[in-house]
N, C-alpha and C positions, 0 to 999 in steps of 0.2 A: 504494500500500500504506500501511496504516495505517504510523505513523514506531514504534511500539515494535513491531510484529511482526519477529523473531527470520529472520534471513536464511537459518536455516536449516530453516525450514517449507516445506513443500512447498506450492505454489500451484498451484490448481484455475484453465484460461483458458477462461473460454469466449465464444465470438462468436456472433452472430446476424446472418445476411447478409439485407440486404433488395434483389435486384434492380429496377433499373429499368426499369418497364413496356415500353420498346423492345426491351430486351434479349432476341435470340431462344435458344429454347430449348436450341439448339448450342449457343451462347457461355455458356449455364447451368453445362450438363453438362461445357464443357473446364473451366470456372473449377472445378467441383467435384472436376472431375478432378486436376487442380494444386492442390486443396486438400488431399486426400488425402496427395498425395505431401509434402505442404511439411515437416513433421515430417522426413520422414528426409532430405530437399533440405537444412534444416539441421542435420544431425549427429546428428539421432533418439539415440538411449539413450547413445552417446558423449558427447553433449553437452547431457545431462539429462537429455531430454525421457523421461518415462519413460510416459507412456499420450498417445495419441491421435487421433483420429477425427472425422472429417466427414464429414458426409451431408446427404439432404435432411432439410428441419424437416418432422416428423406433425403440426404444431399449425401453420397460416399463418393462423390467425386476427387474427396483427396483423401480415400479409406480410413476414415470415422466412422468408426458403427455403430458406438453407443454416443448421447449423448445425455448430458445430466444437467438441470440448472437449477439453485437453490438459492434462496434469499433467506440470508440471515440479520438478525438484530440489530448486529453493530459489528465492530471488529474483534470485539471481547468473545459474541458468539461464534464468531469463524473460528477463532482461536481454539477455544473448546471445542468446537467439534473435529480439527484437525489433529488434538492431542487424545481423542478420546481410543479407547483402547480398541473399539471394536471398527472406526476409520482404518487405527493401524494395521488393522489384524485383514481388512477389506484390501488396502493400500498393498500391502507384500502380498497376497494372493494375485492380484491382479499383475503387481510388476512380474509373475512367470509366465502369463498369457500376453502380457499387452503394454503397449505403451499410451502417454496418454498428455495430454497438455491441458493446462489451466488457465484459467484467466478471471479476474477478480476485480470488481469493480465498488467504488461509493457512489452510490445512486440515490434518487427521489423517487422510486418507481412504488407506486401504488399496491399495495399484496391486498387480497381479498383472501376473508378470515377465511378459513377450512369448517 
C-alpha cells in the first residue's frame, strides 16, 4: 500500500490464478472450491472481510483461471487475513499447482451488506 493511504480505507484484493498445465481438472475445481470458502474459513464479515468471491476467469486470454476479488475493512483487515493461518495453509497449497499475482487497492467502492 501506498505509505500515506489512510488505514482506514477500504481495500479492493484481487488475484488472478494461473494453473499449471499438469494440473488436472479435479484439482482445478477443489482449489476453486477452497477458494470460495476461504473468506468465511477466515472470519468473513466478523473479521472484515466484507465482499467476496471467486470463480473461474471469462477472459484466459493471458491463462488466468481463477479469479478472486475481496473487499476488506481497512488495511488492519487485509493484514489479518493475510496472517491468518488457514490463508497460509491455502497460500502453500496453491504455490504446488499455480502461480498467481495480486493486486491491492484503497478505494470508495460501495459493498452491499451480505
Amino acid at each position: 500500500m501506498a505509505p500515506n493511504q489512510s488505514s482506514g480505507s477500504r481495500v479492493t484484493h484481487v488475484i488472478l490464478v494461473s494453473f499449471y498445465s499438469h494440473v488436472s481438472q479435479a484439482v482445478r475445481e477443489e482449489t476453486l472450491f477452497n477458494f470460495r470458502r476461504l473468506g468465511d474459513d477466515c472470519g468473513g464479515l466478523g473479521a472484515g472481510i466484507l465482499f467476496w468471491r471467486a470463480d473461474w476467469n471469462l477472459d484466459q486470454r493471458k491463462n488466468y483461471h481463477l479469479i478472486a476479488v475481496s473487499v476488506f475493512e481497512n488495511e488492519d483487515a487485509l493484514r489479518s487475513y493475510v496472517a491468518h493461518p488457514k490463508h497460509k495453509g491455502f497460500a502453500s497449497d496453491l504455490s504446488k499447482i499455480a502461480d498467481w499475482v495480486v493486486g491491492d487497492i484503497a478505494v470508495g467502492l460501495p459493498v452491499v451488506d451480505r
